[in-house]
N, C-alpha and C positions, 0 to 999 in steps of 0.2 A: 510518501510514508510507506512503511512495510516491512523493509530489511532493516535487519538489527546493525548499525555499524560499527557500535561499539560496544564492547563485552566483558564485564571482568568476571571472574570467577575465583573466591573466598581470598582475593587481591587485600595483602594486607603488610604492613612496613610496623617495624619494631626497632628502635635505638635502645640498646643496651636494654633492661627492665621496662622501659614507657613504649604501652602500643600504639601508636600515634594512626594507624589504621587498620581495622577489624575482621576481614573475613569480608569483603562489600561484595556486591553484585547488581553491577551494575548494568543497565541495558538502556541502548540510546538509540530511537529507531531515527533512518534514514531519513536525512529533509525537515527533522524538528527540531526547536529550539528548547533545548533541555536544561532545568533549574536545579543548580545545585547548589543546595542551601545549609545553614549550618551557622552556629556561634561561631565567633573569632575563636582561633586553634580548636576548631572540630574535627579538623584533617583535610579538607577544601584543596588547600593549597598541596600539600603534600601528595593525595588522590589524585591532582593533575601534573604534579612533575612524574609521578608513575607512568600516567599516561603519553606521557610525552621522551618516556624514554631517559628523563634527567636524574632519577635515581633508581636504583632497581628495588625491585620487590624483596620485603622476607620471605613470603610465601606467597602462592597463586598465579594467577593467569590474564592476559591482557589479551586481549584478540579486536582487532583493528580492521573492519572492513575482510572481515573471517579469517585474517593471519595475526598469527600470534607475532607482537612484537619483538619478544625475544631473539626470535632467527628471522625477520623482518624490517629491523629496526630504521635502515636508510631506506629503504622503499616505501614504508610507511609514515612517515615523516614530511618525506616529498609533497605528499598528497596531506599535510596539517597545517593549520596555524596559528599561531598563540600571542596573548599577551598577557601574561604572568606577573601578577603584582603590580608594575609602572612600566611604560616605555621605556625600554635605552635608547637612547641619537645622541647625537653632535651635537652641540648646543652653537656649534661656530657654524654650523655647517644650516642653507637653505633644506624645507620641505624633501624640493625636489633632488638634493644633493644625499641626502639622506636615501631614500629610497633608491637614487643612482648607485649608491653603492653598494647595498641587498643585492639589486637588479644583476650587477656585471660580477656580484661574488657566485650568486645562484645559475647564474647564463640566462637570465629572464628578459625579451627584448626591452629596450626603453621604451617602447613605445605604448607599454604597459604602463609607463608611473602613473602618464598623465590621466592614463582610466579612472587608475586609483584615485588621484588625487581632487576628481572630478564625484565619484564614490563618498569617498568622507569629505566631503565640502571643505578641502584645501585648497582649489585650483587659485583663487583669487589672494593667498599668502601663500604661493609655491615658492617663493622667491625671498621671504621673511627668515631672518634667522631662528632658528628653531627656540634658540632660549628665549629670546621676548614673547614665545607664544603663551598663549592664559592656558591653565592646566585641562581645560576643556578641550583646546585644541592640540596638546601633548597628546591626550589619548586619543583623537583623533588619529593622529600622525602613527601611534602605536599600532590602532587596527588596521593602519593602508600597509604598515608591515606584514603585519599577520597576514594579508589575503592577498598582497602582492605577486605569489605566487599560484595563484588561483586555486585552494585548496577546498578541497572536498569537504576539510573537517575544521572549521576554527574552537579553540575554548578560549574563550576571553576566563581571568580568572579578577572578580572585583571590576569590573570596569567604570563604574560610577562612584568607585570611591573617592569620595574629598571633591565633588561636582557639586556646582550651586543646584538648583531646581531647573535654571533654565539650560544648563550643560548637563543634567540626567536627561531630561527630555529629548533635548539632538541625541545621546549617543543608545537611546533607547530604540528609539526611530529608525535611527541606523541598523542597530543588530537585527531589527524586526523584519527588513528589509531584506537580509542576507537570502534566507530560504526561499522566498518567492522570487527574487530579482536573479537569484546565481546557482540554487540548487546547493548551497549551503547548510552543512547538520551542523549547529552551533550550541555549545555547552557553556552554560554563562554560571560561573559561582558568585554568592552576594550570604552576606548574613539578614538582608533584608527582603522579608516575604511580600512586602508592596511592590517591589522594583518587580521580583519576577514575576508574581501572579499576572502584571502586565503587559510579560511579553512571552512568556512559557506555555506550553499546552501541558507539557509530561514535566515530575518534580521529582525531584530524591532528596532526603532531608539524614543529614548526617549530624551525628552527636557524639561526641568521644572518640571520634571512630568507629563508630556503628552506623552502619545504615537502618533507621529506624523509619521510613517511609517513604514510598517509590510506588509513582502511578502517575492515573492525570489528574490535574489539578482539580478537576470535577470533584474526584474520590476523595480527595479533602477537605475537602467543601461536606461531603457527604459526611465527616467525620462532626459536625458540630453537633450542641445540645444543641437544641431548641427548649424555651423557659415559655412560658405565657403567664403573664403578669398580670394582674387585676387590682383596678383602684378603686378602692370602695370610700365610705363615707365612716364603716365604723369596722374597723380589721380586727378589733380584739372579738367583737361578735361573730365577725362571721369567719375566725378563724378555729373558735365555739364551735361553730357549729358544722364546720367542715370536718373536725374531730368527730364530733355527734355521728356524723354519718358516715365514718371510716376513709372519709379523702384525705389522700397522703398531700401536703405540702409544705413548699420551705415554709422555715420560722422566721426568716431572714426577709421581711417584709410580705407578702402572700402572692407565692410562686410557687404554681406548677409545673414539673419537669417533664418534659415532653410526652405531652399527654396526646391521646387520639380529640379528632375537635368535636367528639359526640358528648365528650365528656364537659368539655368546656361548656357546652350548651346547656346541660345537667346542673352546671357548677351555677351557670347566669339564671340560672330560671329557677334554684335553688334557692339563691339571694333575694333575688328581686320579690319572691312570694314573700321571704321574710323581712322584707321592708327593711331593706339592706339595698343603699346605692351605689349602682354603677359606674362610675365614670367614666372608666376607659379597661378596654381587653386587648394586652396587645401581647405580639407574639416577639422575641428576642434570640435571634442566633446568634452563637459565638463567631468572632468575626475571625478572617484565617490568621492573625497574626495570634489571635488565642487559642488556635488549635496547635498553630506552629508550637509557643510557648506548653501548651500544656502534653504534647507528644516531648517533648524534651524533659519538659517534668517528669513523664512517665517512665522513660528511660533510664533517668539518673533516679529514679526513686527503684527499681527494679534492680540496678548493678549493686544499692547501696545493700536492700536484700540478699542481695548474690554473697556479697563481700561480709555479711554478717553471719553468713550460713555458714562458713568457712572455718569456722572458731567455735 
């Protein structure tokens, strides 16, 4: 960890009128596995074929391991690898047939595959036509592409998409694997914040093409309310009497928003003198899929702002 290897700067793509990406700024240090998250058409896909050289920019900057790909583009390239949307293969063609012909297009020796295919737990269907494989082992077959060439920088883009639970798990495993086993910086996009919180340390959460959230996953975590709940025996009283005494809380059952816990103690020893019982005190984080969703709410509730201001 340390070096930044990947950079963008106010990197952003525009088709005709629709900005499909905003101004991002992106930064991905060396040797982590970085989450980039985002509804279906948040720009995900599109932010990695920038990256990858496959369409160019309207505006801004890509820098790659400190070069910019612009005047870099085959050199930096060399040193990536990707699997973008779904696997392409041969469906006629074995595992190992498939990767033979990467191998001898790229000058990569053969004697590579069997690494690979030893890597993503192919070696025992190397020899299987690739269409009868289960879509688990497609993308399998996808990622011994991507790293075949022993790349510094993989972005899987989706990789779990359309996987049972027990084909998430393997290709989780896998990815997790990459930075400690190869020295691989791997960029994994997903619209689902369970998948990455699992495997990601650092997140970037993109909406409309905005980068609305970028850091370690800690700091989102660090983003939740905290609520402290109390079950009483008679809430219309001692919701009375929380009033009486000027304590702010919801009306929406009796809930405190994150309060300091001197207060809460205040609050229980308030009650319980006036013969008012306690059941239970408990305390309630938003969990990250509620953060994820409500930073997305915030976002699009801010542009609708934007776009009303305008008129």
């Amino acid at each position: 960890m340390g070096n930044i290897i990947i950079k963008t700067k106010n990197l952003s793509k525009k088709y005709k009128d629709s900005v499909v990406v905003n101004k991002i700024d992106l930064e991905i240090q060396e040797g982590e596995i970085y989450g980039f998250l985002g509804p279906n058409g948040a720009g995900k896909t599109t932010t990695i074929q920038m990256l990858l050289g496959l369409i160019k920019p309207s505006n801004g900057e890509i820098y790659i391991d400190g070069k910019t790909i612009k005047n870099n583009r085959i050199d930096i390239l060399k040193n990536m690898g990707s699997l973008v949307e779904s696997p392409s293969y041969y469906g006629n063609l074995t595992a190992y047939e498939n990767l033979e012909i990467i191998a001898k297009v790229r000058k990569i020796p053969l004697s590579r595959i069997q690494e690979v295919l030893e890597i993503v737990g192919l070696e025992k269907v190397e020899k299987k036509l690739t269409k009868n494989f289960s879509l688990g082992m497609k993308q399998r077959l996808g990622i011994g592409m991507a790293i075949l060439g022993s790349p510094k920088i993989l972005i899987l883009d989706e990789p779990t998409n359309g996987l049972d639970p027990s084909g998430i798990e393997e290709i989780r495993e896998l990815i997790k694997s990459f930075p400690v086993k190869y020295g691989m910086t791997v960029l994994v996009s997903s619209h689902l914040l369970s998948e990455i919180d699992q495997i990601a340390t650092n997140v970037g959460i993109i909406n409309k093409g905005n980068l609305i959230f970028q850091g370690e996953i800690n700091h989102l975590r660090n983003l939740s309310n905290t609520i402290i709940n109390f079950k009483v025996d008679q809430i219309d009283v001692a919701r009375k009497l929380l009033k009486n005494e000027k304590i702010k809380f919801n009306r929406n059952g009796f809930e405190i928003d994150s309060p300091d816990y001197s207060e809460v103690a205040t609050i229980n020893k308030l009650l319980v003198e006036n013969n008012i019982n306690v059941y239970r005190i408990e305390e309630i984080k938003d969990s990250l899929e509620r953060i994820f969703l409500n930073l997305i709410r915030e976002d699009e509730n801010r542009h609708v702002e934007i776009d009303s201001n305008r008129f």
